[in-house]
Backbone bond lengths (Angstrom), bond angles and torsions (degrees), N, CA, C in turn:
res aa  C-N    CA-C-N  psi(-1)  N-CA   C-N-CA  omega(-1)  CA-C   N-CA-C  phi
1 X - - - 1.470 - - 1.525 111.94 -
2 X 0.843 122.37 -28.03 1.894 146.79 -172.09 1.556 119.05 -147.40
3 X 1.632 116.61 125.70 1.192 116.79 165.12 1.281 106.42 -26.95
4 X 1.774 100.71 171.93 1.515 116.59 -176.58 1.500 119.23 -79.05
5 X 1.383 117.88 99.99 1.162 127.52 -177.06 1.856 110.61 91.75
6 X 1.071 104.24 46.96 1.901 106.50 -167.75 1.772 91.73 -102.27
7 X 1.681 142.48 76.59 0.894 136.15 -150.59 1.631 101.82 -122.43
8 X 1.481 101.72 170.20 1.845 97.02 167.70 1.307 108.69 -102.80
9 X 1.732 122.23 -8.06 1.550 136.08 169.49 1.115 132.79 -101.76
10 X 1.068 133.24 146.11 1.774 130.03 -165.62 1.986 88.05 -115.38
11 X 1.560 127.47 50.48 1.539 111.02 -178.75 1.194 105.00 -48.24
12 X 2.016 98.96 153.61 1.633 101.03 172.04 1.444 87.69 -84.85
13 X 1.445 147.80 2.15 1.581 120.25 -175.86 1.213 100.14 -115.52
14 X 1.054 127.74 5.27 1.677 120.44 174.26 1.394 118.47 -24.06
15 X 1.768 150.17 112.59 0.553 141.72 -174.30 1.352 119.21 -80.59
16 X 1.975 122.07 1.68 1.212 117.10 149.31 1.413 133.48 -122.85
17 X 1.391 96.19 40.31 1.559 108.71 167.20 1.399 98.34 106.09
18 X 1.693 90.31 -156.06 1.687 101.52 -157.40 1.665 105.17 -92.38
19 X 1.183 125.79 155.71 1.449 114.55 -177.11 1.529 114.80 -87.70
20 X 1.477 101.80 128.36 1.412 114.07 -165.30 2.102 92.47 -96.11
21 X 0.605 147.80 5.78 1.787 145.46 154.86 1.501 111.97 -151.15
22 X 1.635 103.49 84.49 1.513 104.32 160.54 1.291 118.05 -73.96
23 X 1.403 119.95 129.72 1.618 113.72 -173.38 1.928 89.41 -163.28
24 X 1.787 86.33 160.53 1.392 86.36 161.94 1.454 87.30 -135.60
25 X 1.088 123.65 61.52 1.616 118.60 168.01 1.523 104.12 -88.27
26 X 0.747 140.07 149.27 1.692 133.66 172.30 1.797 123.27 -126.49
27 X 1.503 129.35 100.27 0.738 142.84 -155.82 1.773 118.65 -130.24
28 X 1.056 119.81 162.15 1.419 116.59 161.31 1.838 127.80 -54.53
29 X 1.133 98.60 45.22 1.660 102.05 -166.51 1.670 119.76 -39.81
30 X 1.351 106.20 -42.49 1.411 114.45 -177.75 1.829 105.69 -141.62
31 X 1.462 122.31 124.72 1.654 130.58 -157.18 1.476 83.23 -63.74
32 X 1.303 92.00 154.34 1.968 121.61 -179.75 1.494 78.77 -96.68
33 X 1.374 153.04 -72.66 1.213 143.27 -168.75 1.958 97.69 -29.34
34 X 1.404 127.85 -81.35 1.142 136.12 174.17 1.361 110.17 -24.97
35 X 1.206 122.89 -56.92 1.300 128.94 -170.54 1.846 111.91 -63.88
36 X 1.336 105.90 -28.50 1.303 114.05 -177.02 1.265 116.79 -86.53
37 X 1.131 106.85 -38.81 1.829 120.10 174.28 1.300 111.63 -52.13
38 X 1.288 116.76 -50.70 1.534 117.53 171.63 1.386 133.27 -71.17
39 X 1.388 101.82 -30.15 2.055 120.01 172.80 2.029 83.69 -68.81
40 X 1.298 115.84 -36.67 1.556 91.78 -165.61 1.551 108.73 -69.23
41 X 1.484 105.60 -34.31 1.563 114.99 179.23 1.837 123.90 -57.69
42 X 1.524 101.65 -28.75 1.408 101.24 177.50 1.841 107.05 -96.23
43 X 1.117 95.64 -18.11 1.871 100.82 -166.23 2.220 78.25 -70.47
44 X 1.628 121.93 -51.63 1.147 78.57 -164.48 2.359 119.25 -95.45
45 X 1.203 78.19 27.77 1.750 71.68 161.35 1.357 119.19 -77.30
46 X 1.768 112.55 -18.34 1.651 116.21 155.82 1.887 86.25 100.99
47 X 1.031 121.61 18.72 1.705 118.12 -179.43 1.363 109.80 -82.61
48 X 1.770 102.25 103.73 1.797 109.62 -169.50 1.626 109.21 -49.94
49 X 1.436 116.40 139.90 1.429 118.53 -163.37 1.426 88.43 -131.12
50 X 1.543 127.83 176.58 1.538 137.05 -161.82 1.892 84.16 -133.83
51 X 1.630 113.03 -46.83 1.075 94.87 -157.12 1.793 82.02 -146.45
52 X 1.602 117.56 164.57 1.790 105.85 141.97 1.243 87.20 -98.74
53 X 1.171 124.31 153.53 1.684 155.60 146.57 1.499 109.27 -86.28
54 X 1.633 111.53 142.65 1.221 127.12 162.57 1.212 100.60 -121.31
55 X 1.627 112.88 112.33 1.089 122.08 173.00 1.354 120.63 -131.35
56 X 1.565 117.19 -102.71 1.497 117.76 170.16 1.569 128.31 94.13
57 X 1.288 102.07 161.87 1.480 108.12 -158.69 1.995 114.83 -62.44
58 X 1.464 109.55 36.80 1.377 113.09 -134.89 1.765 116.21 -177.95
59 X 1.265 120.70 171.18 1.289 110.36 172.89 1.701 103.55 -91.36
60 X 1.586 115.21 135.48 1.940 104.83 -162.69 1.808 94.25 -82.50
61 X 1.760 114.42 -26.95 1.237 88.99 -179.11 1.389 142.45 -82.55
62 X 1.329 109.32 4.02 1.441 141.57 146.05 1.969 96.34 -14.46
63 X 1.511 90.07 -75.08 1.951 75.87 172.80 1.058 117.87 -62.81
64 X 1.648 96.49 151.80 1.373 116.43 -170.80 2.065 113.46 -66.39
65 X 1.581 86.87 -33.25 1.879 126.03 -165.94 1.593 109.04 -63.27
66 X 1.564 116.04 -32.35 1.191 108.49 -156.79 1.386 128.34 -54.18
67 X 1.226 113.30 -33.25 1.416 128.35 172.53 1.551 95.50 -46.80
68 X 1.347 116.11 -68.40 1.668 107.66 -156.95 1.798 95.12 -75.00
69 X 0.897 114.82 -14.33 1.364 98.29 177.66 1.663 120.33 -82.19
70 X 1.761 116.98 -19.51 1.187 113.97 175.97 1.472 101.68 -78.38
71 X 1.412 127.41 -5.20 1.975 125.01 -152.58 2.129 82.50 -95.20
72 X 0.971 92.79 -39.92 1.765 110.42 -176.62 1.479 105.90 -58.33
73 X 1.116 108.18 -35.33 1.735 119.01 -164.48 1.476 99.55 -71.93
74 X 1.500 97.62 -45.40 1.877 98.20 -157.17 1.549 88.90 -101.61
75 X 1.248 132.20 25.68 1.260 126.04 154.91 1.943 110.63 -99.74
76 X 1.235 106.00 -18.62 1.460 100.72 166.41 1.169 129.47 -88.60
77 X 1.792 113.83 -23.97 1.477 112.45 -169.12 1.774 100.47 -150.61
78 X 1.056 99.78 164.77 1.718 98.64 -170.24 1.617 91.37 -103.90
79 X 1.416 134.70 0.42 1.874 131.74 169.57 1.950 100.22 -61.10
80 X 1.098 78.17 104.37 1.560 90.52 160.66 1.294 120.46 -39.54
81 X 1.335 107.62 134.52 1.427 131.67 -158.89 1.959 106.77 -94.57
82 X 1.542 125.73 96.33 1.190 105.23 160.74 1.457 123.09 -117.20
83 X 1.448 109.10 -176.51 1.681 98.79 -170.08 1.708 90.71 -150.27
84 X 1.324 93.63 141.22 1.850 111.50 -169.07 1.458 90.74 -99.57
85 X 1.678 130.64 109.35 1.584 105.04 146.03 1.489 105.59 -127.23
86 X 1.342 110.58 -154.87 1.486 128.85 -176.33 1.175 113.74 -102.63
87 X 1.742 117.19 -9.07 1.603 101.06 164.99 1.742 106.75 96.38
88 X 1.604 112.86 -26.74 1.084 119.78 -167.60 1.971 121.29 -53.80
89 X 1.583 85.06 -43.97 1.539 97.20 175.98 1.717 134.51 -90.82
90 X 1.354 91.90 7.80 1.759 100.80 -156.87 1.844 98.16 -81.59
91 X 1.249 124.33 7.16 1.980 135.89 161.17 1.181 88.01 -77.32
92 X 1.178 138.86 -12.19 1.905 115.99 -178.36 1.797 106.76 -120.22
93 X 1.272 98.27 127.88 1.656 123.44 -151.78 1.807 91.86 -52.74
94 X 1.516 101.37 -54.41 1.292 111.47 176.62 2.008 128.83 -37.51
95 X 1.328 87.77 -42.48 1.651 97.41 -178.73 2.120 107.03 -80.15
96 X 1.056 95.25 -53.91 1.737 118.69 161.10 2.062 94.23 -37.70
97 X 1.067 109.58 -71.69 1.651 95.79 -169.67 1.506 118.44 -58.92
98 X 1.741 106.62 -20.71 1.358 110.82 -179.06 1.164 127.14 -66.96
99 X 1.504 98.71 -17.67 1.841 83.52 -164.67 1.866 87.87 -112.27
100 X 0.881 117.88 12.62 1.887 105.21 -175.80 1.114 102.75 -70.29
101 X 1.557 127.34 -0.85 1.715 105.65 176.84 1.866 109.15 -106.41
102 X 1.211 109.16 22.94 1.686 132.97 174.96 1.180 109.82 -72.94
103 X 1.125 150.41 170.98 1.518 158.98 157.15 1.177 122.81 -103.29
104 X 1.482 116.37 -35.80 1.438 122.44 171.40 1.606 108.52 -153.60
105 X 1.435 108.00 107.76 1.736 120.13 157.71 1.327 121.21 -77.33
106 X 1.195 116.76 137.87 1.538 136.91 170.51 1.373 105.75 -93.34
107 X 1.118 158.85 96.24 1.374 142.74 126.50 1.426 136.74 -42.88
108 X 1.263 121.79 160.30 1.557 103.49 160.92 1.586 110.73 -125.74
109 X 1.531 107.39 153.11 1.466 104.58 155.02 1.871 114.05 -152.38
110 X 1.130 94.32 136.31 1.460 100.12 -157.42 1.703 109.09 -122.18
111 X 1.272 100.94 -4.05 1.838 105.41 158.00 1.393 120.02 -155.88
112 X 1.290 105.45 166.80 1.296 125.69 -167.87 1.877 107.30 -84.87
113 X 1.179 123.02 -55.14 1.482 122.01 175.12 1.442 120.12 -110.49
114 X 0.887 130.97 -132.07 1.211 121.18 -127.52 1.839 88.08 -143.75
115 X 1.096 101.75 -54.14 2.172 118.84 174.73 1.810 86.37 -51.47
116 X 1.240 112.21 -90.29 1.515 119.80 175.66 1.617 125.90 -19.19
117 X 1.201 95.93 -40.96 1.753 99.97 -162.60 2.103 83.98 -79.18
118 X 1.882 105.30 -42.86 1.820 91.63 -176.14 1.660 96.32 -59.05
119 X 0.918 132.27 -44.86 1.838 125.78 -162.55 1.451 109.68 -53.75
120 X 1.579 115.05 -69.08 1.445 121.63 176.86 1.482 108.63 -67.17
121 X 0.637 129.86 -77.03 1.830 123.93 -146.68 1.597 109.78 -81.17
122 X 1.860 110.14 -17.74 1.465 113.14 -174.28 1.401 124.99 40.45
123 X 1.083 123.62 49.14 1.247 133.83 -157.59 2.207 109.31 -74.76
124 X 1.171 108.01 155.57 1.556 120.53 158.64 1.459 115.13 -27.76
125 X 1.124 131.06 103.55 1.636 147.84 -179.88 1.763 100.05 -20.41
126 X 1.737 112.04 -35.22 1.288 126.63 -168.15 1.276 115.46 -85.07
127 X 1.425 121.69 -6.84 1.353 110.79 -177.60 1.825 103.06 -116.52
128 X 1.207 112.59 144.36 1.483 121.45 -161.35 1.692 82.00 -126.21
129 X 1.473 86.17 157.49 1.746 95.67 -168.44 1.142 113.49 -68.44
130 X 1.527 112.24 -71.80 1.425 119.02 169.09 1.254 125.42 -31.14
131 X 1.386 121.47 -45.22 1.603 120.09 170.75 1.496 112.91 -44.05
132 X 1.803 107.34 -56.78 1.420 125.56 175.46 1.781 103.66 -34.49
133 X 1.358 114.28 -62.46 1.038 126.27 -156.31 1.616 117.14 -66.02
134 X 1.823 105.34 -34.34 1.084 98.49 -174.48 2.147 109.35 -86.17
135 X 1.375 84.88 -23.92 1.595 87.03 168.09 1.202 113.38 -46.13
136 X 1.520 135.13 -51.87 1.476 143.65 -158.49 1.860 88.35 -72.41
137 X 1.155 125.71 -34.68 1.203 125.95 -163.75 1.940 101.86 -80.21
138 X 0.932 101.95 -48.44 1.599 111.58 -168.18 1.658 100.28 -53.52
139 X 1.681 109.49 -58.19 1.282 139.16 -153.89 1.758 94.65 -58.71
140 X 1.308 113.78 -53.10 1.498 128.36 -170.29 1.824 105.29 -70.49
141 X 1.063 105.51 -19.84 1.616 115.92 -174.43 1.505 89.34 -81.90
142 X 1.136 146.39 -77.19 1.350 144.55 -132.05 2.168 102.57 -118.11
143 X 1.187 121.60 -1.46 1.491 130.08 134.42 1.162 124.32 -32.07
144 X 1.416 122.88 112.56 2.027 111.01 -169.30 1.809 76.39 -110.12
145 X 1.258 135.46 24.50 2.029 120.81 -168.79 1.720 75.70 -113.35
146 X 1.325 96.64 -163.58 1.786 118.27 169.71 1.513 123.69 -96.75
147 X 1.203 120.24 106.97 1.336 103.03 -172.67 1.824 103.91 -87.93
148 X 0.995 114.72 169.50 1.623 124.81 -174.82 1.686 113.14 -148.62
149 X 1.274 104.78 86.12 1.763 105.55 -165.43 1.367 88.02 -82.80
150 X 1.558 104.97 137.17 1.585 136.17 -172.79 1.889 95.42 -103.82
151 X 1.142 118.99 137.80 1.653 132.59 -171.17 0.935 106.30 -139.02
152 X 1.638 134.20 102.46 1.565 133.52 -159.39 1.928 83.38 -103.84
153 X 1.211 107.24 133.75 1.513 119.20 167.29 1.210 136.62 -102.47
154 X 1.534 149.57 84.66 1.517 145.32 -173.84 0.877 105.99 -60.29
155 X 1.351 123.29 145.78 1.679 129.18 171.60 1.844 84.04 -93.11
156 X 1.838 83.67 143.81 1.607 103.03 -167.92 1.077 136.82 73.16
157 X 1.490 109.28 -35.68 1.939 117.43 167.27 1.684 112.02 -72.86
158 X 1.741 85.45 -86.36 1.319 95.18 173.03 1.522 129.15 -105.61
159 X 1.392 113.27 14.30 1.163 119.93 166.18 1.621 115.35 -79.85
160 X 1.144 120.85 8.82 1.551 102.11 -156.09 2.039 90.78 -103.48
161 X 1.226 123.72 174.12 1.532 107.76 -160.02 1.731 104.51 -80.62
162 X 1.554 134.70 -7.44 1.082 133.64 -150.10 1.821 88.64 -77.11
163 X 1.609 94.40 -44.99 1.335 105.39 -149.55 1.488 99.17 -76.10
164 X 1.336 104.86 -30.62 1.858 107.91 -164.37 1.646 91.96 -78.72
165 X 1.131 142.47 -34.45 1.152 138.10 166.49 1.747 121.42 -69.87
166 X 1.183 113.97 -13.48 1.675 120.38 128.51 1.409 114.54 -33.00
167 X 1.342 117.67 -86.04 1.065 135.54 -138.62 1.827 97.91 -81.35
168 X 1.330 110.65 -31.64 1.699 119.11 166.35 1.440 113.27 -59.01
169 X 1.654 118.66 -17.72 1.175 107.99 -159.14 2.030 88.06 -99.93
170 X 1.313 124.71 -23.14 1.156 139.45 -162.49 1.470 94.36 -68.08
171 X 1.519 112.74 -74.39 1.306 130.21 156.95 1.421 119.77 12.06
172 X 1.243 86.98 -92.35 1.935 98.39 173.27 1.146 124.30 -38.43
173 X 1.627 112.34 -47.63 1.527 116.88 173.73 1.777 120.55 -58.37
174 X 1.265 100.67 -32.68 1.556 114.92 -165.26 2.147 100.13 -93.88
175 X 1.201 115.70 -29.13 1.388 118.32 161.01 1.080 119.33 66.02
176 X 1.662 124.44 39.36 1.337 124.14 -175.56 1.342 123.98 -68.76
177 X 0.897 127.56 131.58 1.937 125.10 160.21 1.261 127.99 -5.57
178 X 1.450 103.62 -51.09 1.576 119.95 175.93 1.710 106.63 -153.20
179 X 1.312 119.74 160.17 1.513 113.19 153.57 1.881 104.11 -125.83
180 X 1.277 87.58 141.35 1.530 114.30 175.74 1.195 101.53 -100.58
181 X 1.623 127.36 117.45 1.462 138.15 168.36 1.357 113.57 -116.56
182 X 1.264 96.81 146.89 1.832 102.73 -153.37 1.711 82.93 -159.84
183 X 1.655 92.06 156.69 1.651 125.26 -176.37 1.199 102.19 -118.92
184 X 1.174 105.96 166.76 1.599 109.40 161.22 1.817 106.54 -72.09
185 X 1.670 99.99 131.40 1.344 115.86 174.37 1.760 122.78 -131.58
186 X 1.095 118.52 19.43 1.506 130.46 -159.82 1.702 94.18 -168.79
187 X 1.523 107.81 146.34 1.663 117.62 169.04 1.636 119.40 -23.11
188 X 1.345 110.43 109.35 1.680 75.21 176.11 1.647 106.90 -94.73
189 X 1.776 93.91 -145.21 1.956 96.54 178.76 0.871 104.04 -77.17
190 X 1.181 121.34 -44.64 1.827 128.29 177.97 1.402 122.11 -119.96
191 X 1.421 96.99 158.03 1.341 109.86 -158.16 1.530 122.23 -83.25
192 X 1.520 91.69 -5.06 1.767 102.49 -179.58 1.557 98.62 -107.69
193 X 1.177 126.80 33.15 1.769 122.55 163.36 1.039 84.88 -118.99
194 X 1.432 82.34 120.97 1.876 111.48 173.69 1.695 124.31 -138.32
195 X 1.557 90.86 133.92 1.696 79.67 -172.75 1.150 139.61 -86.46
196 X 1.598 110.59 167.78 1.242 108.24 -152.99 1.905 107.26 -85.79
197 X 1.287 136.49 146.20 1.386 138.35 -166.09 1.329 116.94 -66.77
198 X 1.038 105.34 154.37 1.936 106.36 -158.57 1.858 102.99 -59.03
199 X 1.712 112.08 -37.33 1.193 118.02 -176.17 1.383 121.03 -69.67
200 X 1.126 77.56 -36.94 2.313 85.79 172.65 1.661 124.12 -74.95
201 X 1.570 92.54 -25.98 1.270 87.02 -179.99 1.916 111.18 -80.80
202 X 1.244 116.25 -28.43 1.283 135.35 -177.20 1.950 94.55 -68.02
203 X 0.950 114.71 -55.68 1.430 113.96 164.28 1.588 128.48 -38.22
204 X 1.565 108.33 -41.89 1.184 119.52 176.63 1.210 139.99 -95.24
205 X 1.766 101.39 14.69 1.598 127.69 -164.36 1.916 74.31 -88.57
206 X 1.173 106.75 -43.86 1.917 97.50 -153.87 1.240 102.94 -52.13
207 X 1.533 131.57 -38.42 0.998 144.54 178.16 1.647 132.68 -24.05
208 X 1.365 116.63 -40.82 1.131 159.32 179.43 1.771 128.17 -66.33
209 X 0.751 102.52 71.26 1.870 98.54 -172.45 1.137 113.35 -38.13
210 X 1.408 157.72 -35.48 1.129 170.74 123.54 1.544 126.53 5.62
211 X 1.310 141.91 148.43 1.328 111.41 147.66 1.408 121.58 -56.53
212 X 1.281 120.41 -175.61 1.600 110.23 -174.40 1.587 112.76 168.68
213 X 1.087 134.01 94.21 1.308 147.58 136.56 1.262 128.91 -51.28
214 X 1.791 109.64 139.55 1.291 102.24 -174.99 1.805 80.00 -113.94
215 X 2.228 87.64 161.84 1.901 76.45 -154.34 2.110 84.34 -149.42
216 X 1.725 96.57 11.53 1.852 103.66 167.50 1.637 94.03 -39.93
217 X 1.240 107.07 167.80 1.356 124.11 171.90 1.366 109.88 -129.23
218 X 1.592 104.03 100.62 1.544 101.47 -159.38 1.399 92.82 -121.70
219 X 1.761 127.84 3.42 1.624 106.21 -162.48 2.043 75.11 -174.92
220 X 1.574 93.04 142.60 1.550 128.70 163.22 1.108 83.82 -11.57
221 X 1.849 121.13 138.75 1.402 131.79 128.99 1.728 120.62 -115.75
222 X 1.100 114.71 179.26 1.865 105.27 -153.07 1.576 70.98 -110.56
223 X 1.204 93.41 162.90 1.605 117.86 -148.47 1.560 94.16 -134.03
224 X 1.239 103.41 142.21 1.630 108.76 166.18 1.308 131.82 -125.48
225 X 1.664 108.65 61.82 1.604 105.10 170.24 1.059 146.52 -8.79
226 X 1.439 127.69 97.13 1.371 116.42 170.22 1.300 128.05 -133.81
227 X 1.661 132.85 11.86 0.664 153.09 -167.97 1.667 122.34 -140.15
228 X 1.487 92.40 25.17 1.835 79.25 -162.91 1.585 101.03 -95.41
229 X 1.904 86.37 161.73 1.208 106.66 -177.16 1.678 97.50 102.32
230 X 1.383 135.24 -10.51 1.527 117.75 -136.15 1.565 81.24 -140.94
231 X 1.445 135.02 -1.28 1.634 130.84 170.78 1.783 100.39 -73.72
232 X 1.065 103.08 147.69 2.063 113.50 167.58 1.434 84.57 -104.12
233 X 1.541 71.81 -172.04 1.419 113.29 -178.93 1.888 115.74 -76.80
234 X 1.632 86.24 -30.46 1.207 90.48 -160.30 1.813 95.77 -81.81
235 X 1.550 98.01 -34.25 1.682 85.84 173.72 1.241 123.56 -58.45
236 X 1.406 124.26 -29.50 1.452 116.29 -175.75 1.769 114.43 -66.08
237 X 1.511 99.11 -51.68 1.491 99.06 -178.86 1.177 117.16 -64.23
238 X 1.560 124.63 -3.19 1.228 100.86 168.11 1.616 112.09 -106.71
239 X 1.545 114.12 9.57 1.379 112.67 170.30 1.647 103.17 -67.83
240 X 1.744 100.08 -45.57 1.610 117.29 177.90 1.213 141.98 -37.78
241 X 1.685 83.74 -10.18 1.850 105.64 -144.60 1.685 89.61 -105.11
242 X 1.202 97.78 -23.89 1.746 101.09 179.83 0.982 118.59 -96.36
243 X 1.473 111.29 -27.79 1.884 114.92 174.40 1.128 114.27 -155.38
244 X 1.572 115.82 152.10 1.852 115.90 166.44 2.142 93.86 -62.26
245 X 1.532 71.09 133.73 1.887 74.49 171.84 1.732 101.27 -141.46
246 X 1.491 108.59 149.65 1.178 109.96 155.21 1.687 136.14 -74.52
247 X 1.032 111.99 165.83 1.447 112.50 174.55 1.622 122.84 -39.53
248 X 1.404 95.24 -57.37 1.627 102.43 170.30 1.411 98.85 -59.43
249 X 1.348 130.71 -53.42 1.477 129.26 -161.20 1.989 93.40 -35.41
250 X 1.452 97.07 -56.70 1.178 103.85 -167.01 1.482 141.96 -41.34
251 X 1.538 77.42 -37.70 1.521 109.19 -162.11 2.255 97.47 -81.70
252 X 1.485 91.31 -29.73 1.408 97.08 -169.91 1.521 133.64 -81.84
253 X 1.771 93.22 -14.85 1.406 127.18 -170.98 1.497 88.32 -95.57
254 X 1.428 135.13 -80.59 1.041 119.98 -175.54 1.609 125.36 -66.61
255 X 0.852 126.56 2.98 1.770 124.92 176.33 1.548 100.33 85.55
256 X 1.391 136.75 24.43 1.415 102.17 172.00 1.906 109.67 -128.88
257 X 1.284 100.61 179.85 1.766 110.47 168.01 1.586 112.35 -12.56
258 X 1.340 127.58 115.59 1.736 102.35 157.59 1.576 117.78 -58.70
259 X 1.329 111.08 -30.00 1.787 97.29 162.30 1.609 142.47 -37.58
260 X 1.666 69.16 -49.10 1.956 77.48 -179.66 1.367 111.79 -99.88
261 X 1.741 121.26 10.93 1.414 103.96 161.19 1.340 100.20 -87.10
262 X 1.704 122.83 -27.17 1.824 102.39 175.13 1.382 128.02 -64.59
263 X 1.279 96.97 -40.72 1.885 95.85 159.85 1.361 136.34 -29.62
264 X 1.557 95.68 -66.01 1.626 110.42 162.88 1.553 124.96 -48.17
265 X 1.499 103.41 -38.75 1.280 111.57 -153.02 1.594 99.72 -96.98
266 X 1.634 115.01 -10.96 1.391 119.79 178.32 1.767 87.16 -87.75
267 X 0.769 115.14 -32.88 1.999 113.42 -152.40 1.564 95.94 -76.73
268 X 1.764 129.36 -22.66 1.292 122.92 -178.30 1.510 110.95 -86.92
269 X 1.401 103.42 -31.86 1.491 110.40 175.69 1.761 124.71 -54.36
270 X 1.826 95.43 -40.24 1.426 101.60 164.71 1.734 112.47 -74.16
271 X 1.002 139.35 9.46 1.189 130.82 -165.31 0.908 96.47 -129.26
272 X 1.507 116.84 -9.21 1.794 115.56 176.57 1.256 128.69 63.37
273 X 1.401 111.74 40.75 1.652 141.32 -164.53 1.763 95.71 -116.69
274 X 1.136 110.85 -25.28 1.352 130.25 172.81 1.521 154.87 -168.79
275 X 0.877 109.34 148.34 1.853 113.67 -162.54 1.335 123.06 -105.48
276 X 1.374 116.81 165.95 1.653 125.17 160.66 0.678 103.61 -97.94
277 X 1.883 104.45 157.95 1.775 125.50 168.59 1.877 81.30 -145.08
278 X 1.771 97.23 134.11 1.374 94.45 160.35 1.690 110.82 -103.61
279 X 1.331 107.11 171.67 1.366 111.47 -158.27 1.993 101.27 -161.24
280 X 1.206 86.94 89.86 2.125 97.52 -173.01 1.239 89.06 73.28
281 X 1.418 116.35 -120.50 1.230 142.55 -158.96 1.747 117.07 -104.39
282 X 1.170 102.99 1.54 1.232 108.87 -177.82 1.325 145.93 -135.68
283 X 1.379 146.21 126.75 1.689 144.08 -145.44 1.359 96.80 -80.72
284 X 1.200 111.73 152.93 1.767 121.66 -179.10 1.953 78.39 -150.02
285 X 1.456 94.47 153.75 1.171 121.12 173.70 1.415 106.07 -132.21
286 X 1.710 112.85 146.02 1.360 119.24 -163.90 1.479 85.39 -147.58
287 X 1.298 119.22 153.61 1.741 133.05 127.92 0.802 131.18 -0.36
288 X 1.456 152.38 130.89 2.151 128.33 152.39 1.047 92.58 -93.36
289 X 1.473 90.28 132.21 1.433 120.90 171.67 1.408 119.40 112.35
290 X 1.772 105.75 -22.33 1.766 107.42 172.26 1.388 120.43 -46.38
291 X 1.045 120.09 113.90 1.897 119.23 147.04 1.351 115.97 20.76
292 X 1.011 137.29 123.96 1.637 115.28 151.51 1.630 97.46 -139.03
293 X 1.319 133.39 -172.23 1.554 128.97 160.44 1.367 121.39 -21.11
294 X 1.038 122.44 96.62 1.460 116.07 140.43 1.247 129.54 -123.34
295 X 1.572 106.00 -158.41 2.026 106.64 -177.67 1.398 120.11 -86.33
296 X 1.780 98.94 -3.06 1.855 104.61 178.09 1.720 119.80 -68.49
């Protein structure tokens, strides 16, 4: 939907680095024609889907298009239409009308005031919290799909209970369907977002008026093959291309064997199409040449 990394947030956990175009300008970044041509190309290999997602290396409502591109979506296929953002733009009537023809929005919110929200998310000089906040509130009021507010947690920032009971009190006002709470689980931008412990975070689900799952990816999930043997090369790097992923990631995103995504995923590394980053205890595979932290 947006160049690589074209965001309205600078997160310290971004799992692909630091944002190289903070803006809230909103434009045609990438053609809805383009975008459709290719959803038509995978919709007909017949590969059972749960949802399309609008997501991306980026904030998606950044485009100007999205609206007509979700009205386009559900004119080709009856798979429910969702869209991942940050919540940043939903105070402007315009972005708010775009997505009402979606089925299920993701938002995010990842602090309670206003000090917090500049630390974590570092947002565009132009966006003020409260505005942020009451957008998420307006947007969820007049939504007939499911909304699902996403709550990223730092151990020590915003993991600790003062703050998460901030963010419980936000919650309520804003009235989502469900909240999805999540830690950092993949490289972030910086090296001091750190996640919060499997026990604390399970502690801090109660917190929450809402239903609410915590949904970090901290341990093996069972996988359901259905495609193996039948991923390229080219599919992986472009899973790669959107995120550091693990092996399983790999194996789970595209439908096949975790065997034969290490194969693959060892055979690009020798070819130098791709790399490791470790992260705690665990291998992530990236791109050469992707983004990661820097001083830009």
């Amino acid at each position: 939907m947006v160049p690589f990394k074209t965001c309205t947030y600078d997160c310290v956990y971004c799992q692909l680095g630091r944002t190289r175009n903070r803006t809230t300008r909103r434009e045609e970044y990438v053609r809805v024609d383009d975008v459709v041509d290719e959803l038509k190309r995978k919709l007909d290999t017949g590969s059972p889907s749960d949802y399309i997602t609008l997501a991306g290396s980026g904030e998606p409502t950044l485009n100007a298009q999205i609206g007509d591109l979700i009205r386009r979506i559900k004119r080709l296929t009856l798979i429910p239409v969702a869209v991942c953002t940050n919540g940043s733009l939903l105070w402007m009537r315009e972005v708010r009308d775009s997505l009402l023809a979606a089925d299920l929005v993701l938002p995010s919110l990842d602090a309670g005031d206003e000090e917090l929200f500049r630390y974590v998310n570092r947002p565009h000089p132009g966006i003020a919290f409260d505005r942020m906040v009451d957008g998420l509130v307006e947007f969820t009021s007049q939504f007939t799909g499911s909304v699902w507010l996403e709550v990223l947690l730092l151990d020590g920032v915003t993991g600790i209970p003062f703050a998460v009971k901030k963010l419980a009190a936000l919650v309520e006002r804003i009235n989502p369907a469900r909240v999805q709470l999540n830690t950092v689980s993949r490289p972030p931008a910086e090296e001091f977002a750190l996640a919060v412990p499997d026990n604390q975070m399970e502690r801090f689900r109660g917190f929450f008026p809402v239903r609410t799952e915590v949904i970090c990816e901290t341990g093996p999930k069972r996988l359901r093959p259905s495609l193996a043997g039948r991923a390229s090369d080219a599919d992986i790097l472009a899973l790669l291309s959107r995120r550091p992923c693990t092996a399983r990631d790999v194996a789970r995103g595209l439908g096949i064997h975790l065997m034969e995504a290490i194969k693959l995923l060892d055979r690009l590394v020798s070819a130098e199409r791709a790399r490791t980053l470790i992260s705690g205890s665990r291998t992530f595979y990236t791109i050469v040449g992707a983004a990661r932290a820097s001083g830009s």
